[in-house]
PyMOL Python script that loads the backbone (N, CA, C, O; Angstrom):
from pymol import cmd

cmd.read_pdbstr("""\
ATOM      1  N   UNK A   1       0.843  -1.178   0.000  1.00  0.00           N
ATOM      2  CA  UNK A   1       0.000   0.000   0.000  1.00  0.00           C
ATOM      3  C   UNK A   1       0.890   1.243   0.000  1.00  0.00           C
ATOM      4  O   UNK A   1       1.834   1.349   0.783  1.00  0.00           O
ATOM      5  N   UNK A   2       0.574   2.162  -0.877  1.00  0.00           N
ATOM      6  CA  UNK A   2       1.298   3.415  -0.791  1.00  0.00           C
ATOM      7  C   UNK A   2       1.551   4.369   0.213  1.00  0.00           C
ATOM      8  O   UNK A   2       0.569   4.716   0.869  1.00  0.00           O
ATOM      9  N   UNK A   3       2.571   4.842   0.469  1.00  0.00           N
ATOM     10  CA  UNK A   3       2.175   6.047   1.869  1.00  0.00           C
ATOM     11  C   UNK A   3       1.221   6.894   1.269  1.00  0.00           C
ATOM     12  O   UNK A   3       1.181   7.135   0.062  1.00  0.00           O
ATOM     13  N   UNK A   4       0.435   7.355   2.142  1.00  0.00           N
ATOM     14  CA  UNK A   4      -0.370   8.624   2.268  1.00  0.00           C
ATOM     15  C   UNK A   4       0.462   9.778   1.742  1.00  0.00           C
ATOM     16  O   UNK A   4       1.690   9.815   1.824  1.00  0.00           O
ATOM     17  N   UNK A   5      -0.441  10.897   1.090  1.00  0.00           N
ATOM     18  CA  UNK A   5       0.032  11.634   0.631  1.00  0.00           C
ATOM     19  C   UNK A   5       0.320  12.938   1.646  1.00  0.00           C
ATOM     20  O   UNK A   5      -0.516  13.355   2.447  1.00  0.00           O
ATOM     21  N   UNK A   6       1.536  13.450   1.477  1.00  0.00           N
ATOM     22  CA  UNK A   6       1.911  14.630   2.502  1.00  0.00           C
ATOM     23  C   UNK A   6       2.834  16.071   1.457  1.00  0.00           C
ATOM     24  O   UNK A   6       3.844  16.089   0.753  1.00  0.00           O
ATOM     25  N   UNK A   7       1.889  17.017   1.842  1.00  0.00           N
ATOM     26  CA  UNK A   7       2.584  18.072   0.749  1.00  0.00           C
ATOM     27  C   UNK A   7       3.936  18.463   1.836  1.00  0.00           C
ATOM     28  O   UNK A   7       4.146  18.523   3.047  1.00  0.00           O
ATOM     29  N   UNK A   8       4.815  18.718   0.286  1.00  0.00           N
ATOM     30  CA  UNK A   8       5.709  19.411   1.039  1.00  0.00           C
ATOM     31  C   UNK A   8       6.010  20.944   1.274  1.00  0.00           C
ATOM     32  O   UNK A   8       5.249  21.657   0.620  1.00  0.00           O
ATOM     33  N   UNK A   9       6.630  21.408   1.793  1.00  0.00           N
ATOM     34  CA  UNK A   9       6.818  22.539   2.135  1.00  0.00           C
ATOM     35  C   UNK A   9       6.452  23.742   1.458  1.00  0.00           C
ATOM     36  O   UNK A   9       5.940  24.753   1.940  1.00  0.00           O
ATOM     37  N   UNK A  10       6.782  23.503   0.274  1.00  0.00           N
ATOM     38  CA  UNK A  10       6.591  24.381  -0.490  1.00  0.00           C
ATOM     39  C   UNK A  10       5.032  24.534  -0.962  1.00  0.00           C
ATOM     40  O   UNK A  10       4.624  25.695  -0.960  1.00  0.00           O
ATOM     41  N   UNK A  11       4.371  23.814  -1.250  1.00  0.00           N
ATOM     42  CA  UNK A  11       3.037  23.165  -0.789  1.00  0.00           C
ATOM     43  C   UNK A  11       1.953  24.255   0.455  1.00  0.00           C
ATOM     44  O   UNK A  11       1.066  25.091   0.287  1.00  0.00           O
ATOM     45  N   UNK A  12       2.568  23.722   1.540  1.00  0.00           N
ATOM     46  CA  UNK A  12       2.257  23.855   2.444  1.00  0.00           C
ATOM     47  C   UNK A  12       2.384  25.772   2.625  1.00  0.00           C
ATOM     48  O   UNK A  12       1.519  26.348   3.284  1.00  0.00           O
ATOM     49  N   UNK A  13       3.432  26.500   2.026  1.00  0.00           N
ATOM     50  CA  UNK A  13       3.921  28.078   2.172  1.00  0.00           C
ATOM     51  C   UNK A  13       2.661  28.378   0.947  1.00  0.00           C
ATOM     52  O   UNK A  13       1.688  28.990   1.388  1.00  0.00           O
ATOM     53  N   UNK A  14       2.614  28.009  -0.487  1.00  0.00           N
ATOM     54  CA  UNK A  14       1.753  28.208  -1.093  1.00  0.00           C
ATOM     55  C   UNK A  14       0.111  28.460  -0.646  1.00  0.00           C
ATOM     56  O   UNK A  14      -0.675  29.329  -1.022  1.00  0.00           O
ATOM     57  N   UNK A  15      -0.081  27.220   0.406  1.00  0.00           N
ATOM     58  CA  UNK A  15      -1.458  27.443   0.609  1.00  0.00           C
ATOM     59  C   UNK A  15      -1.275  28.436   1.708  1.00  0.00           C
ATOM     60  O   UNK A  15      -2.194  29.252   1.630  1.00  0.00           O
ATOM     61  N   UNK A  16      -0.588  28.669   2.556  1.00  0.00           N
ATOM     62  CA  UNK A  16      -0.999  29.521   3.515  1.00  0.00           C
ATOM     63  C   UNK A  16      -0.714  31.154   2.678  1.00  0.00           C
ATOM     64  O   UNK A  16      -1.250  32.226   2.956  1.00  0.00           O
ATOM     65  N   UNK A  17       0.099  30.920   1.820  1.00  0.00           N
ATOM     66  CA  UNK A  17      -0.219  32.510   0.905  1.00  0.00           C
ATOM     67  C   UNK A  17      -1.447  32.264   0.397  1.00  0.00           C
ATOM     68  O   UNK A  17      -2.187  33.160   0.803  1.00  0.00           O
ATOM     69  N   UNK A  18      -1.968  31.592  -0.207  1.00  0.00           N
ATOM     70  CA  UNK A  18      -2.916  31.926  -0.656  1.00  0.00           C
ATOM     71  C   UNK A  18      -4.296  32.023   0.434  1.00  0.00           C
ATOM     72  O   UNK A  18      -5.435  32.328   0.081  1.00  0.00           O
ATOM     73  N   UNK A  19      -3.891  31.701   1.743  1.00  0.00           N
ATOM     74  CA  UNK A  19      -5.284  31.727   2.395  1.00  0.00           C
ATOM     75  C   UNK A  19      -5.234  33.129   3.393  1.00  0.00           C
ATOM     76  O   UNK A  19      -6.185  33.586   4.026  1.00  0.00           O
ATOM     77  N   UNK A  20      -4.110  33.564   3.349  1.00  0.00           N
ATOM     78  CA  UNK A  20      -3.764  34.820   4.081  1.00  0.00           C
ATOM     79  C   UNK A  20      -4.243  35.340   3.011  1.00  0.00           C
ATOM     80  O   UNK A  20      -5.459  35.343   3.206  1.00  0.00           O
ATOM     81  N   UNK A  21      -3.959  35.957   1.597  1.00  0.00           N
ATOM     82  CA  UNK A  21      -4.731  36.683   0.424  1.00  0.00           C
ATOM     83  C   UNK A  21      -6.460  36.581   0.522  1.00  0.00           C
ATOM     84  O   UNK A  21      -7.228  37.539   0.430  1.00  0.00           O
ATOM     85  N   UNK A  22      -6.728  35.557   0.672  1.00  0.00           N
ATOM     86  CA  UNK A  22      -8.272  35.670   1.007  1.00  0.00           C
ATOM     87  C   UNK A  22      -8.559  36.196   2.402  1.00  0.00           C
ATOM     88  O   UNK A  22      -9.542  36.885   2.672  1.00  0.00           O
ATOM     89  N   UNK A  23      -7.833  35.904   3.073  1.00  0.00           N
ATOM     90  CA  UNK A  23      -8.187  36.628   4.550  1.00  0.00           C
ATOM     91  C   UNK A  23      -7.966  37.662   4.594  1.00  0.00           C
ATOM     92  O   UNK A  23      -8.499  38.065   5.628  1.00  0.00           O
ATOM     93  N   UNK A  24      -7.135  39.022   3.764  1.00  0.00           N
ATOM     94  CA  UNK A  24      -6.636  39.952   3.922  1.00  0.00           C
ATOM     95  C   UNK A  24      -7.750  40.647   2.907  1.00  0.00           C
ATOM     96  O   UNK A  24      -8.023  41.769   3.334  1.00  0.00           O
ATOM     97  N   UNK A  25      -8.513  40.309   1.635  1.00  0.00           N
ATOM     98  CA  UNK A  25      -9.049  40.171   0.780  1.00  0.00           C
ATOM     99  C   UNK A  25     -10.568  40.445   1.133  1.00  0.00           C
ATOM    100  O   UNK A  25     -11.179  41.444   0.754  1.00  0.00           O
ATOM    101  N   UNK A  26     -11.140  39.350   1.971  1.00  0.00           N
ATOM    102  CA  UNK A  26     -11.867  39.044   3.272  1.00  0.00           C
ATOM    103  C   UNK A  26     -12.011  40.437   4.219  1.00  0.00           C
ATOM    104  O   UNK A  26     -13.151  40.740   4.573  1.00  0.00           O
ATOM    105  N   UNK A  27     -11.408  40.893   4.442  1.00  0.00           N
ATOM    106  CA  UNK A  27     -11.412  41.919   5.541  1.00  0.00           C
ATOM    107  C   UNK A  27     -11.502  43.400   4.854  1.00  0.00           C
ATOM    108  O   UNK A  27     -11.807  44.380   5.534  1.00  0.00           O
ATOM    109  N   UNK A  28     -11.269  43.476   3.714  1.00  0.00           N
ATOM    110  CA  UNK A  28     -11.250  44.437   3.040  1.00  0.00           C
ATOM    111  C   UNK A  28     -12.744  45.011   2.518  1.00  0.00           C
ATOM    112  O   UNK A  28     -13.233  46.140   2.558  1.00  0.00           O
ATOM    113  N   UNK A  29     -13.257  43.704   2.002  1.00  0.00           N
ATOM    114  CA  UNK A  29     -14.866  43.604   1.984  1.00  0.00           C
ATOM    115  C   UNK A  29     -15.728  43.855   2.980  1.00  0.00           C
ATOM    116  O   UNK A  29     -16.870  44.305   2.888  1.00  0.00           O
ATOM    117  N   UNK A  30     -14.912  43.430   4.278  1.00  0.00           N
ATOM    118  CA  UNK A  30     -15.723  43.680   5.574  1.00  0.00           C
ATOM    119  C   UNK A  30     -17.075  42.594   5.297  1.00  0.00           C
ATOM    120  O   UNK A  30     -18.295  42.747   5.240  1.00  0.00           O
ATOM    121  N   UNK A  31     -16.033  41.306   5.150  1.00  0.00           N
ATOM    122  CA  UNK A  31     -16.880  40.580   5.092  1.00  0.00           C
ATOM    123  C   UNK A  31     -16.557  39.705   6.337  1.00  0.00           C
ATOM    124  O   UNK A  31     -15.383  39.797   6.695  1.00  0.00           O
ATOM    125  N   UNK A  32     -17.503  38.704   7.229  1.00  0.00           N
ATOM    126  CA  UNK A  32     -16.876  37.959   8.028  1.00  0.00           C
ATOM    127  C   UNK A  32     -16.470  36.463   7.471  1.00  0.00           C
ATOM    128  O   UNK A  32     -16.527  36.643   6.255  1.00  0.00           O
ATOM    129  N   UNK A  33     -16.142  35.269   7.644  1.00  0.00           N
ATOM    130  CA  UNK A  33     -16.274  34.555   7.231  1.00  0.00           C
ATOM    131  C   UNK A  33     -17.212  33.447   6.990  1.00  0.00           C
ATOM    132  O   UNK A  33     -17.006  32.486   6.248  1.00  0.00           O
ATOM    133  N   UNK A  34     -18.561  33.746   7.893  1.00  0.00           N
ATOM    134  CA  UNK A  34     -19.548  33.027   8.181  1.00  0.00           C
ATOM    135  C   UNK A  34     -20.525  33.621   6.537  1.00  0.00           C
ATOM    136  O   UNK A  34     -21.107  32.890   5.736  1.00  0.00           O
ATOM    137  N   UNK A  35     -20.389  35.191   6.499  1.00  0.00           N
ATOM    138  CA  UNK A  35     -20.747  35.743   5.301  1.00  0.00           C
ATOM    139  C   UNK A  35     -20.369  35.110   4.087  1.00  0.00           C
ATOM    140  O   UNK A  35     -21.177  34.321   3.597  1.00  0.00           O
ATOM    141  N   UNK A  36     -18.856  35.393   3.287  1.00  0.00           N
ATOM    142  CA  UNK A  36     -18.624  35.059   3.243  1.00  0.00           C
ATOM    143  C   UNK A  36     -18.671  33.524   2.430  1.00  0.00           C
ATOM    144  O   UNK A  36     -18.461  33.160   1.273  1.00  0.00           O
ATOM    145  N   UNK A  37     -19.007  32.954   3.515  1.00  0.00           N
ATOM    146  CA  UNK A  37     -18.902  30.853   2.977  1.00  0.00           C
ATOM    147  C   UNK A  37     -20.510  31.064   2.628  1.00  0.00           C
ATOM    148  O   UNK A  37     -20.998  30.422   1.698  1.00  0.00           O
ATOM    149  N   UNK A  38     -21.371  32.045   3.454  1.00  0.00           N
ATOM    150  CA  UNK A  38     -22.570  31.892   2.516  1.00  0.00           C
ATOM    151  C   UNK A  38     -22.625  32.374   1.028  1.00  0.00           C
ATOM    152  O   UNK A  38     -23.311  31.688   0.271  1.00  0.00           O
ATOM    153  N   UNK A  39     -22.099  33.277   0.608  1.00  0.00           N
ATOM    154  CA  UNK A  39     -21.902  33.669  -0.195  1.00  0.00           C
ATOM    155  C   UNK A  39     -21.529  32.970  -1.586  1.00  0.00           C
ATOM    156  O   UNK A  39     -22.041  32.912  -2.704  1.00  0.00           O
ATOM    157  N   UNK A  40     -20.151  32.369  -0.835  1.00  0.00           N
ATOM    158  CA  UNK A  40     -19.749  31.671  -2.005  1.00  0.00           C
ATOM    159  C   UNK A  40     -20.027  30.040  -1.594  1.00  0.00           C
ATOM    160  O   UNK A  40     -19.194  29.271  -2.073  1.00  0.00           O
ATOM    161  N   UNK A  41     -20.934  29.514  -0.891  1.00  0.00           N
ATOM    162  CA  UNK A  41     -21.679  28.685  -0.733  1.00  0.00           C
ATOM    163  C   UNK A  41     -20.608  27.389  -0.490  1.00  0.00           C
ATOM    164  O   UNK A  41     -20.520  26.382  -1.193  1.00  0.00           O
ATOM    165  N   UNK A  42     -19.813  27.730   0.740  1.00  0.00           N
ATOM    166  CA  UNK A  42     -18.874  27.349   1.271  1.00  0.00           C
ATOM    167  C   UNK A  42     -18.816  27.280   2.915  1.00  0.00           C
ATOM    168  O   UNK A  42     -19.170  28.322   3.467  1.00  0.00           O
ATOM    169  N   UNK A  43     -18.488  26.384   3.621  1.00  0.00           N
ATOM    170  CA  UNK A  43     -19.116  26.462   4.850  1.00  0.00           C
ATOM    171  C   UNK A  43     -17.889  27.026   5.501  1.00  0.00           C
ATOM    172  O   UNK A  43     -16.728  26.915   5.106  1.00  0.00           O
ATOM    173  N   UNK A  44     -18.443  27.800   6.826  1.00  0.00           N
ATOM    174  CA  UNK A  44     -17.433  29.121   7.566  1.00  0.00           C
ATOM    175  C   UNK A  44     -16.552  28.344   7.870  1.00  0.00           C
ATOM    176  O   UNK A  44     -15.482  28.684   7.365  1.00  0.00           O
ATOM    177  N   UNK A  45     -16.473  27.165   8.652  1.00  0.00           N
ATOM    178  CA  UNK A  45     -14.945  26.211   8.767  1.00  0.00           C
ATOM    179  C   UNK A  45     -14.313  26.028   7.923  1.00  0.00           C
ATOM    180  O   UNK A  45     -13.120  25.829   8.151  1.00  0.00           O
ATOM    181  N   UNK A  46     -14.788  26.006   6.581  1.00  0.00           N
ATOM    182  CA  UNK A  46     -13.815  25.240   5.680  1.00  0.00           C
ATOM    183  C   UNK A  46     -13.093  26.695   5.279  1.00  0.00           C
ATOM    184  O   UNK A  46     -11.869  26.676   5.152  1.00  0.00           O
ATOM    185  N   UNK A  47     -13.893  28.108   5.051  1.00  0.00           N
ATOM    186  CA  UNK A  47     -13.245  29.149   4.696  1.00  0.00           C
ATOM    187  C   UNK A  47     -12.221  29.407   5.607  1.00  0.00           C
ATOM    188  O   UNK A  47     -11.155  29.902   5.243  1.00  0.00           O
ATOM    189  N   UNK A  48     -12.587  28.953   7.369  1.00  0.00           N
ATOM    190  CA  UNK A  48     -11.699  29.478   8.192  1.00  0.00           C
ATOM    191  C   UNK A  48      -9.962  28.399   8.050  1.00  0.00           C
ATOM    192  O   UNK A  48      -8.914  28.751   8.592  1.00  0.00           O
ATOM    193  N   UNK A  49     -10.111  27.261   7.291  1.00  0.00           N
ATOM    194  CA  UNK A  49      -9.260  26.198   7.347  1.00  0.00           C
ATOM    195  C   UNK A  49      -8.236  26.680   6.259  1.00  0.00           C
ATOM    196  O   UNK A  49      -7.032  26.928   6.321  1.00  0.00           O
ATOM    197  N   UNK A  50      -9.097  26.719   5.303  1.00  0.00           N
ATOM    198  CA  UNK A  50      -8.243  27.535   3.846  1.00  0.00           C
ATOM    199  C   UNK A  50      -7.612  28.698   4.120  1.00  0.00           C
ATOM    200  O   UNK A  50      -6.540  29.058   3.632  1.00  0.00           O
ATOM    201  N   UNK A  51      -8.353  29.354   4.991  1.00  0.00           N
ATOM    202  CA  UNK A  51      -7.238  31.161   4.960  1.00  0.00           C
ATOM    203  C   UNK A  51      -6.227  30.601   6.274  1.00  0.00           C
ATOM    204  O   UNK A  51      -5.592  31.550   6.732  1.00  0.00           O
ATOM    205  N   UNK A  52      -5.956  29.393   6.925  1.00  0.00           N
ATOM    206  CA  UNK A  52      -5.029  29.355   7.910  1.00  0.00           C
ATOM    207  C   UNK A  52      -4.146  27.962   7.177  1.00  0.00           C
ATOM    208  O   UNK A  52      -3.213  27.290   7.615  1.00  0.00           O
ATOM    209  N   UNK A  53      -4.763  27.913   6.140  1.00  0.00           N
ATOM    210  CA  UNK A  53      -3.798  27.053   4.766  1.00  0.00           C
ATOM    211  C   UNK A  53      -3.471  25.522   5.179  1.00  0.00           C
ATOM    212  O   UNK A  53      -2.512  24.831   4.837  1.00  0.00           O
ATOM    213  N   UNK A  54      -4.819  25.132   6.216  1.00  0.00           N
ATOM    214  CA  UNK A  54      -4.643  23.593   6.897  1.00  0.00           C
ATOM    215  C   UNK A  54      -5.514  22.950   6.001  1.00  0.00           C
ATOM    216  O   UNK A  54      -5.888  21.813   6.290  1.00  0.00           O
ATOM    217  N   UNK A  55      -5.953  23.548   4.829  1.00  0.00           N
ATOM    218  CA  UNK A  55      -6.682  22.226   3.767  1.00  0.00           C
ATOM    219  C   UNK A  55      -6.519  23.065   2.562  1.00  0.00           C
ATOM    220  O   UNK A  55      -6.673  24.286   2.511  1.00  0.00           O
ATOM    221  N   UNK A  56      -6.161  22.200   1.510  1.00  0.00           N
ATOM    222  CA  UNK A  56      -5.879  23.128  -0.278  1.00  0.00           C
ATOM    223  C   UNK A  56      -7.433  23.003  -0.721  1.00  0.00           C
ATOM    224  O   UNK A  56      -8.288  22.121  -0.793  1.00  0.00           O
ATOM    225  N   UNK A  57      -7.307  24.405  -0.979  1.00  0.00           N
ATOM    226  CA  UNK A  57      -9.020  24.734  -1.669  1.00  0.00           C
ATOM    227  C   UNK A  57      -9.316  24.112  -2.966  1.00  0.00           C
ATOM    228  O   UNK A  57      -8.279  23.761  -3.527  1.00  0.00           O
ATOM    229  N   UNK A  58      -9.965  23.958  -3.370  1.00  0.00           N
ATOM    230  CA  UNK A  58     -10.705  23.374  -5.105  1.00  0.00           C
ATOM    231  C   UNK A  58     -10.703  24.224  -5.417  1.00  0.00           C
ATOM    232  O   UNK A  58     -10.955  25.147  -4.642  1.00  0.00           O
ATOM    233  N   UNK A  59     -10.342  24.519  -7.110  1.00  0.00           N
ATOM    234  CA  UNK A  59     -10.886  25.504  -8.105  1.00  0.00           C
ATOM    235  C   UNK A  59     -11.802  25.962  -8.118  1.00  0.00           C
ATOM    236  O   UNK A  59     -11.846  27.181  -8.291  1.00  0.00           O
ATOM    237  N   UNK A  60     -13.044  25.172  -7.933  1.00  0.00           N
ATOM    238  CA  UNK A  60     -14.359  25.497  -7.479  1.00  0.00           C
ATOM    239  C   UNK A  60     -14.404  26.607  -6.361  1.00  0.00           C
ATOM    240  O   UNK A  60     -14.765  27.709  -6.773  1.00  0.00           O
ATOM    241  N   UNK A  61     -14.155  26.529  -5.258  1.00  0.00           N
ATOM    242  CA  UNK A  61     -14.280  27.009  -4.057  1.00  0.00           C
ATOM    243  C   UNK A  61     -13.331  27.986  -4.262  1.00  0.00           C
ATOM    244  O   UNK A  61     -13.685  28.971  -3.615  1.00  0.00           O
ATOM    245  N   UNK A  62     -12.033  28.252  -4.993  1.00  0.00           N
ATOM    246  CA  UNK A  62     -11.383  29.142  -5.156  1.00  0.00           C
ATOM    247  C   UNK A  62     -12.058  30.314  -5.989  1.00  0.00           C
ATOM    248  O   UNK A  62     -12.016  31.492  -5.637  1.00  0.00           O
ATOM    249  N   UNK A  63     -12.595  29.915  -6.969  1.00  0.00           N
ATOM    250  CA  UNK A  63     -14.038  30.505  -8.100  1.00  0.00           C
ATOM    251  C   UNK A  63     -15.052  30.895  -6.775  1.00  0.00           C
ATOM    252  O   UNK A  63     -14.658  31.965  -6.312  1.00  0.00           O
ATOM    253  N   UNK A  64     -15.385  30.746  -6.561  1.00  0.00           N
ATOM    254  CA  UNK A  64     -16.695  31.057  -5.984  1.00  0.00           C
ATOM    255  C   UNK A  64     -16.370  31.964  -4.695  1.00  0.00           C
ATOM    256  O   UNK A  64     -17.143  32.832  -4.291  1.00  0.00           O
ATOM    257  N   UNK A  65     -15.070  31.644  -4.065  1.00  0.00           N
ATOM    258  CA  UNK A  65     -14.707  32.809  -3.137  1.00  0.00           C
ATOM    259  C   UNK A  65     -14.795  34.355  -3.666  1.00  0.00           C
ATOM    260  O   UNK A  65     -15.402  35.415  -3.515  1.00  0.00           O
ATOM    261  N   UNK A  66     -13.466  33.541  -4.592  1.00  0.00           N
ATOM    262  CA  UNK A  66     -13.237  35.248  -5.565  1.00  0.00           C
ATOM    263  C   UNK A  66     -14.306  35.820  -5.869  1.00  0.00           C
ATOM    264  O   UNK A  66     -14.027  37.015  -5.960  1.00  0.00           O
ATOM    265  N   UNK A  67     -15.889  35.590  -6.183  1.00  0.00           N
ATOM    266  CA  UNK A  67     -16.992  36.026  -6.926  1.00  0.00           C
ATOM    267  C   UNK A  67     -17.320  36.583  -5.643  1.00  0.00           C
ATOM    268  O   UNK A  67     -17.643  37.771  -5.623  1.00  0.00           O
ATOM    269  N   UNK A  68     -17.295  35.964  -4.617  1.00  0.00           N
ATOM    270  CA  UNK A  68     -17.948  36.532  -2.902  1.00  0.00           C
ATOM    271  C   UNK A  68     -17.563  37.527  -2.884  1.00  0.00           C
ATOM    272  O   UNK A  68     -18.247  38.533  -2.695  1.00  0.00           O
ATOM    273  N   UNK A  69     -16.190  37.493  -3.102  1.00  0.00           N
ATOM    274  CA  UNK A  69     -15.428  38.728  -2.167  1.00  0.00           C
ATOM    275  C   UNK A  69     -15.720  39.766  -3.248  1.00  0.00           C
ATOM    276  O   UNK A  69     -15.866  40.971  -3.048  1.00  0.00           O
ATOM    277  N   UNK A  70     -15.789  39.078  -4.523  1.00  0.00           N
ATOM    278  CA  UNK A  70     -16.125  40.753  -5.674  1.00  0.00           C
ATOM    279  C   UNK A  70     -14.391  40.911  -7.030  1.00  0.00           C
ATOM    280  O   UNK A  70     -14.210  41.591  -8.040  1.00  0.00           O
ATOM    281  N   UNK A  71     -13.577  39.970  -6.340  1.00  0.00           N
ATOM    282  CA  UNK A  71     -12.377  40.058  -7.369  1.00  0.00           C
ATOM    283  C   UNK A  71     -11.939  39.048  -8.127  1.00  0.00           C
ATOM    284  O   UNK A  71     -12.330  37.885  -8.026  1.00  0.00           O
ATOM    285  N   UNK A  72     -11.129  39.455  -8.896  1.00  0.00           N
ATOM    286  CA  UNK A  72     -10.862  38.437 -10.023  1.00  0.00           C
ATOM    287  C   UNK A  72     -10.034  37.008  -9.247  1.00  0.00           C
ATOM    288  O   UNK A  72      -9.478  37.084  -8.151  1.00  0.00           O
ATOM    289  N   UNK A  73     -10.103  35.851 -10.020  1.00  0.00           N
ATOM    290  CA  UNK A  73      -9.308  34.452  -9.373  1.00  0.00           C
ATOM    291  C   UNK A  73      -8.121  34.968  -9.074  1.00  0.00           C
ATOM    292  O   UNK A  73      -7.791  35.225  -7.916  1.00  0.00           O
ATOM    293  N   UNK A  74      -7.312  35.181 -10.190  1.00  0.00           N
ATOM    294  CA  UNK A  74      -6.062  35.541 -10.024  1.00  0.00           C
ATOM    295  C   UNK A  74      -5.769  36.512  -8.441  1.00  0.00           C
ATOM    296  O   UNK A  74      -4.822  36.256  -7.698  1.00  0.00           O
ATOM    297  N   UNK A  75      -6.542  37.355  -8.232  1.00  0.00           N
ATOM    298  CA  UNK A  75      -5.977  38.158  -7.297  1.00  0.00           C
ATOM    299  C   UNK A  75      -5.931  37.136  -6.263  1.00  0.00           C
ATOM    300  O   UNK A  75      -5.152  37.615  -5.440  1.00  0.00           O
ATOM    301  N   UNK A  76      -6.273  36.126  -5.876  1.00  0.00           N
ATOM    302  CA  UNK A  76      -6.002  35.392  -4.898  1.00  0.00           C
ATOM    303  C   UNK A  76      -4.645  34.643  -4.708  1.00  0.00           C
ATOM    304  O   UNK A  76      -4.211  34.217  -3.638  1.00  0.00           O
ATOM    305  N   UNK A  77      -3.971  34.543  -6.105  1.00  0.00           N
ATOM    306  CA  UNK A  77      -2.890  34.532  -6.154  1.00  0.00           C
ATOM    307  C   UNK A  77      -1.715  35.226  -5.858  1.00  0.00           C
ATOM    308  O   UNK A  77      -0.666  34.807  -5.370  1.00  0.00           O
ATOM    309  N   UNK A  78      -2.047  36.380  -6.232  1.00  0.00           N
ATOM    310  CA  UNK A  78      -1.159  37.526  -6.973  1.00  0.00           C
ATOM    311  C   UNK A  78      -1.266  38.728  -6.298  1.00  0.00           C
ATOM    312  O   UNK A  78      -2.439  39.042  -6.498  1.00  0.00           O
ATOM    313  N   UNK A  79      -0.627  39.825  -5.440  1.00  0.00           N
ATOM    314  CA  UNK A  79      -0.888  40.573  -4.933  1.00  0.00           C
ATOM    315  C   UNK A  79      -0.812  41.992  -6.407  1.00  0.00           C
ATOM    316  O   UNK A  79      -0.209  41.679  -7.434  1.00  0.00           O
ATOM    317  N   UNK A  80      -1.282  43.027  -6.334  1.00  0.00           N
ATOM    318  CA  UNK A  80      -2.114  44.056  -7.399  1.00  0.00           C
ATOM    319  C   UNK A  80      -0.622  44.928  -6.982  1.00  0.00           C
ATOM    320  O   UNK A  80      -0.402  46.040  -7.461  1.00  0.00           O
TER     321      UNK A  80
END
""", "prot")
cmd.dss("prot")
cmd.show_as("cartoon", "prot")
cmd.util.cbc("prot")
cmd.orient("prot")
């Protein structure tokens, strides 16, 4: 049986940039996160898990944040 899969580091720095960008992103909107996961029809734990980068988001859920918060995908990447 294979080991379980474990990201590495680099992995791991990626998602927490990208979940600090939604949290910083997030706050700008003056949105909370309970808002938010309704919004982009995402539940407030899982938004709160992703912006502290302890689970990698789906494209989906990455799409549908960005539409919440009001900005393009990319900016979740990419600081302006």
């Amino acid at each position: 049986m294979p080991a379980p899969y474990r990201p590495d580091d680099q992995q791991i720095r990626d998602r927490r940039d990208v979940g600090s960008r939604i949290l910083s992103l997030r706050r700008q909107a003056d949105l909370t996160q309970e808002r938010l996961g309704e919004r982009a029809g995402v539940d407030r734990r899982t938004i709160g898990r992703i912006e502290n980068g302890l689970i990698p988001p789906t494209l989906d859920q990455l799409g549908a944040i960005a539409r919440a918060i009001g900005v393009p995908l990319w900016r979740l990447f990419r600081d302006e």
